[in-house]
TORMI-44891 format. One record per residue (C-alpha): residue in one letter; z, y, x. Coordinates in steps of 0.02 Angstrom, whole numbers, plus 50000, padded with zeros to 5 digits. Layout:
N
AZYX ...
***
This chain:
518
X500005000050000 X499275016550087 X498705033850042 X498715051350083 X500155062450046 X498755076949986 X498435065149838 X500485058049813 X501665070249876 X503105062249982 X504425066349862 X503505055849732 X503425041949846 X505235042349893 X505775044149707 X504555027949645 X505475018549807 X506935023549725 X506735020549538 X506015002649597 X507654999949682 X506404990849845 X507024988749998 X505594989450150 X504695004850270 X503895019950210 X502845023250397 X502245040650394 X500895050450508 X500195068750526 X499065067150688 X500235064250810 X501975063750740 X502425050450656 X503905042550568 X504825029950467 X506195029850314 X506865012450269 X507535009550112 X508754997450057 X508894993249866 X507955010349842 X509225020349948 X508665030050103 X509475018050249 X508555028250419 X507505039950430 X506855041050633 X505295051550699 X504485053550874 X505065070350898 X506395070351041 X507315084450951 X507595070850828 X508425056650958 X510135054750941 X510285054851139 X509335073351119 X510995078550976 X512285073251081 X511545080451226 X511735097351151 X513125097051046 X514955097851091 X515845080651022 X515675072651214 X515905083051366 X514185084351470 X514665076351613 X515335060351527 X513595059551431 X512865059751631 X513875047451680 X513525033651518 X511575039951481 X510195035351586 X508385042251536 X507285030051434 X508895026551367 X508685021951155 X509945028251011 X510555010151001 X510805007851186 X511655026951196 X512685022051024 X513245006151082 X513555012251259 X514585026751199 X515595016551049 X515885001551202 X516935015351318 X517935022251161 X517035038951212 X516805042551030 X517185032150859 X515935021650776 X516505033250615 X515985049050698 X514305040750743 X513785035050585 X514145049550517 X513015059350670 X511815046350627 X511755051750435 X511405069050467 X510145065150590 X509145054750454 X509515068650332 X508725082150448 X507305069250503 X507065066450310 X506885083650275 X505475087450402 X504545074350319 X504595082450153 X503595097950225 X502135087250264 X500905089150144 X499525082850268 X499395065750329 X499465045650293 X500825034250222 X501055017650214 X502485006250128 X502734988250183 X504204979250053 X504404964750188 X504934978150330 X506704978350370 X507774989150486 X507924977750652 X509554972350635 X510494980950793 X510034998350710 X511175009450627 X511165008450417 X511505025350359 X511635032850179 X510735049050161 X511085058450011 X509075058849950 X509255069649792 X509435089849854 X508345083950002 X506945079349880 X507315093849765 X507085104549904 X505655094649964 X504685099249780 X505365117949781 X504315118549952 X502545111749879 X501325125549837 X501795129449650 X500185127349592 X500085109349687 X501965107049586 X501135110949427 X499685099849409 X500865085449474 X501625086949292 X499955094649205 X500045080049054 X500605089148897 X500825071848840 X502235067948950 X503905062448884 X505435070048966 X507215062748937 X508585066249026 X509145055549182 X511145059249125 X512515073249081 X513575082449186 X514155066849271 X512265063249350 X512215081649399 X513595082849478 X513435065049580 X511615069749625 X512325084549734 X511065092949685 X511185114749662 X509855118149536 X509095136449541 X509335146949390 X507665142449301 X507985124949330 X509655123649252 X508845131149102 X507555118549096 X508735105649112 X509725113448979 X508245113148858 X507855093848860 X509255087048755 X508275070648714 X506365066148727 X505265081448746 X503415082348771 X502875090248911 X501815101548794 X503375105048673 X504355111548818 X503135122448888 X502915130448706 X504775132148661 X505615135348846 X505475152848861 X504975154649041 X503135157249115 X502045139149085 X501755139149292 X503925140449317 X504175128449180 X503015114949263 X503705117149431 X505405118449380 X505075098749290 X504305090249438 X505855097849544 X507055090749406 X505965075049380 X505875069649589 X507735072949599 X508145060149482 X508595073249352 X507445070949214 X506365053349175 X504685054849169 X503515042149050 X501795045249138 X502085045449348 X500555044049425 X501305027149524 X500695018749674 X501545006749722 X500994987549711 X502104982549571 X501844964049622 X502404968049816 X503944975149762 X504244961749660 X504124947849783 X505054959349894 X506504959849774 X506374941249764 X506614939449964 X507934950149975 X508964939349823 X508294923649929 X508984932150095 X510734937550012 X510904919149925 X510494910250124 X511804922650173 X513244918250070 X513094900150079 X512854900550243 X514154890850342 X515434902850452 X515254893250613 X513574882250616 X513344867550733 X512474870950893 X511744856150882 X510694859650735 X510234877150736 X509644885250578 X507614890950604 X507024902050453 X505224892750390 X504874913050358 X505654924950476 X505944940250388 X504834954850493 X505644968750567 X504824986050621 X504894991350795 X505575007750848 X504475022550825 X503745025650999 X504275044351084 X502995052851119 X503505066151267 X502265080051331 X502085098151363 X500465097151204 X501695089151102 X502975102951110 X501875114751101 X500995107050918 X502695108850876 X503035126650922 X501495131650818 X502365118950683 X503755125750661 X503185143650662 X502075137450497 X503935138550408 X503945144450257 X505895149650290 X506875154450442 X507995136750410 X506175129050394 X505635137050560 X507415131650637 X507425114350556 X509255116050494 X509955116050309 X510335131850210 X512105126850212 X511955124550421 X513605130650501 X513565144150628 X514045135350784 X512795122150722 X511545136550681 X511765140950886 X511925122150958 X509965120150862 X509225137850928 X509885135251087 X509095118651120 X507475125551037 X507415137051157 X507645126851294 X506315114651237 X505105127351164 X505185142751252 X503285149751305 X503645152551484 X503665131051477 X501765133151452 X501215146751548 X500515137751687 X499335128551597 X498845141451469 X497575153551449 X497905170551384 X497385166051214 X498795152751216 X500025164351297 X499855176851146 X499905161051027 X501555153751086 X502205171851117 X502075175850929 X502535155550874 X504145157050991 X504495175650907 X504615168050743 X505785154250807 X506985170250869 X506865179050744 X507465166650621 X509055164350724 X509485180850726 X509345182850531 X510375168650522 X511785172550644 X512105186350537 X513195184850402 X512615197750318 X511105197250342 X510725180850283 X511675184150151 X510375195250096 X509035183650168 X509525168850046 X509355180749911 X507665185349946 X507355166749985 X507985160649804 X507105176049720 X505735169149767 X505625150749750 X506235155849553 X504645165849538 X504205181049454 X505375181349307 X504375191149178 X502655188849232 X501255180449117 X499905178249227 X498715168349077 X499005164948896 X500165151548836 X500595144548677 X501935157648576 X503605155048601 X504845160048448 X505345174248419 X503845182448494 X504495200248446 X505855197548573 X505845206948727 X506445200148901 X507845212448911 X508495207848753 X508195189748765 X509135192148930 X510725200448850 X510765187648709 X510915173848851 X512155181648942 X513245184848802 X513095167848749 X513485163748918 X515105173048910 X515685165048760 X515395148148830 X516455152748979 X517775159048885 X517735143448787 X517875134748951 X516025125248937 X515495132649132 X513995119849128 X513405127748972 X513935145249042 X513165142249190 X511365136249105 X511425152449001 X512055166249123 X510665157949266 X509415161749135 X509935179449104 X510045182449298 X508225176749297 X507575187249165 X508325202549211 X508695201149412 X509275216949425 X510605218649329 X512215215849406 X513285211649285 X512295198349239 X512195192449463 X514065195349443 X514645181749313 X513315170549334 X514175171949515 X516065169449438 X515325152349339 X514645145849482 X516175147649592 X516875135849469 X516025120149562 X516365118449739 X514575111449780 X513955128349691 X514975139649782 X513675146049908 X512425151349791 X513965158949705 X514245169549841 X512455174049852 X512375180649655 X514115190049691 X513405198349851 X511795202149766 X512875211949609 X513915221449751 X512185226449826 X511485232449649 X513015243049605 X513885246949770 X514805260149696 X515415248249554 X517295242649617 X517395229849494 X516235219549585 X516905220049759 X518325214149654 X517495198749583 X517025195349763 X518765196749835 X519335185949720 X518005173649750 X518355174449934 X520225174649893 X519985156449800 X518945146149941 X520085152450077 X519385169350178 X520855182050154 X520085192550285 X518525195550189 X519405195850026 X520535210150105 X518855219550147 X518065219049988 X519865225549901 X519655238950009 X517935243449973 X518335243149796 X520045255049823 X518785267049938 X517845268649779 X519385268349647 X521025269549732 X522015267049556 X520775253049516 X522125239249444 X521435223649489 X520995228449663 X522895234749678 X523405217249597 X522625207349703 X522835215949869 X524705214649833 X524295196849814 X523355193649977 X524595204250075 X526105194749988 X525255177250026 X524785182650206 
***
């Protein structure tokens, strides 16, 4: 089973693995990078690529869990991840814990630089299994494939989910949601919020009340993370394969439980089918490759695309990456060989590279930067760029739609429903961006679920930045920064709000409070 991902995106792939519950290797290859993610009962087990940023030898190398010159001493070049992992775990230099969980974040990161590929061949092989003295990990597959579909070309999103014949249902309630991980963007939420039980494709586009183009994108987003089922995927997959494959793998379990704990040496057991394994993906190490991936990483669409890293990437992380980047990377590596064409490519690649750390290394600023960032993966919010079907009421302007939804929203928060509240004040943040009072408590219901509580900050921030002169929302910051743990910065905002107000009560309150508790 092979194909091109230009014809079946990778996050469809990895989602049909998934709903099939197969085990076996999805091999991947854009020219010359290549890769692999194994699967075991439809879960992501590995996920390994040629690119030496990628090796575990590479992370440890430039991170800070084991002191350089230990890593000298144990690591000898040529060296794999196993041999390095079980060399490591053998002195006690670091736990076999703290490995697998290095190990899970590699495949996460490895996983999500597959999910930009929208060029290149796949091919999935149900009888391929991890060779057996390789690490299993468990990657968390559903925000990586969410933001795998957010990063498609929307009109690419769309026509994945163009059948108006479609039948939607949802994939769970608030349970599913929340286990998924998964932190949907406004517009999502309310799309979610809108497909109570089977819904056409076509009904929802007519009823939803956002742009036909958001609506369709928002769907495949909520349909490849597992969110919403989907009657008509365009599948693959040799249904027959997987089958058989499922059929090994009970075979292989059943051998393995009745399997005696100390067999005879005298009769050793010989397997009439050996079970194959895939060899490791072979590293590819050269001054062309690094450079193909200078220029590929400067193709980001996003400074944490250009980096590599996570939007939720910790600072010293954020630092341990750039620096190693630059190491590897920088254009005075390729000078030698280059002309002066290729100087002023690598130049402006290695620029972009820079610049996206030093966006990022500031709080504030990227802040502001993931504002801009989730701005625009929503889309413009009241933009009709071709005719739809009506949607009811059609005398109902986007302002006013807005400030129905957000008072709706507000009673469901006072009531306590923050899923609901959250659904309804997301869409009134959409439709009407810039009002702050709307950023504000959208911001104060997200802060109510600790995987939400970064884009909370980001609608908070983005109120403060409407209305700077407003105290009451440097307030609603403080206290957001009061509740997940920063007193300094909660202290800061009280201030800013007493600058503007200083016999503002709830700034007064809850500076009292901070000092008292400090």
């Amino acid at each position: 089973m092979k194909g091109r991902l230009n014809k079946h995106p990778l996050p469809e792939l990895i989602r049909e693995i998934a709903e099939a519950r197969a085990s076996g290797a999805l091999r991947l290859s854009n020219e010359r990078l290549k890769g692999v993610v194994y699967f075991d009962g439809g879960e992501v087990a590995a996920a390994l690529t040629n690119v030496r940023a990628f090796r575990l030898t590479e992370v440890l190398r430039r991170g800070e869990a084991v002191p350089a010159e230990v890593l000298g001493s144990l690591l000898t070049e040529g060296m794999s991840d196993e041999e390095a992992a079980a060399a490591l775990a053998g002195k006690g230099v670091i736990e076999e814990a703290e490995l697998l969980k290095m190990r899970e974040r590699l495949s996460g990161e490895v996983l999500r630089s597959f999910l930009r590929w929208t060029e290149g061949e796949w091919e999935f092989d149900p009888r391929v299994r991890l060779a057996g003295g390789a690490a299993r990990t468990r990657v968390e597959a559903a925000p990586l494939l969410a933001e795998g579909a957010r990063q498609l070309p929307p009109e690419l999103a769309a026509s994945r989910v163009s059948d108006d014949a479609d039948v939607l249902t949802p994939a769970g309630g608030p349970e599913a949601l929340e286990a998924s991980g998964v932190q949907l963007l406004p517009a999502e939420a309310f799309i979610l919020s809108r497909v109570a039980g089977p819904t056409t494709m076509g009904e929802l586009v007519a009823v939803g009340g956002l742009p036909e183009a958001e609506t369709r994108r928002a769907v495949y987003t909520l349909a490849v993370a597992g969110l919403l089922r989907r009657e008509r995927w365009a599948r693959v997959l040799n249904q027959e394969a997987i089958r058989q494959a499922h059929a090994r793998s009970t075979q292989a379990a059943a051998q393995k439980q009745t399997q005696a704990p100390e067999p005879s040496s005298t009769s050793p057991a010989t397997p009439s089918q050996p079970e194959p394994v895939a060899a490791p993906v072979k590293e590819e190490e050269s001054p062309r490759d690094a450079l193909e991936e200078l220029f590929e990483r400067a193709r980001g669409a996003t400074h944490y695309e250009v980096l590599g890293v996570a939007q939720s990437v910790k600072p010293e992380e954020l630092k341990r990456v750039y620096y190693a980047l630059a190491k590897r990377l920088h254009p005075d590596r390729f000078r030698r060989d280059s002309d002066e064409a290729l100087r002023q490519q690598t130049d402006v690649a290695f620029a972009k590279i820079a610049q996206a750390y030093d966006v990022l290394k500031d709080a504030a600023l990227r802040a502001s930067y993931d504002l801009k960032v989730a701005a625009r993966q929503a889309g413009p919010p009241r933009q009709q760029e071709t005719p739809r079907p009506p949607r009811p009421p059609a005398d109902v302007s986007p302002a006013r739609r807005a400030e129905e939804r957000f008072e709706q929203g507000m009673t469901a928060m006072r009531s306590g429903d923050y899923q609901k509240a959250r659904a309804l004040l997301g869409e009134a943040a959409l439709l009407a961006p810039n009002q702050a009072r709307y950023r504000a408590f959208y911001g104060r219901a997200l802060s109510r679920a600790a995987e939400s509580r970064r884009q909370a900050e980001v609608e908070l921030q983005a109120a403060v930045s409407l209305e700077e002169t407003n105290p009451a929302y440097h307030v609603m910051l403080a206290e957001f920064y009061r509740d997940v743990g920063f007193r300094r910065r909660a202290e800061n905002e009280c201030q800013r709000a007493l600058s503007l107000n200083p016999k503002h009560a709830d700034a007064q309150r809850l500076m009292r409070e901070l000092r008292d508790a400090g």
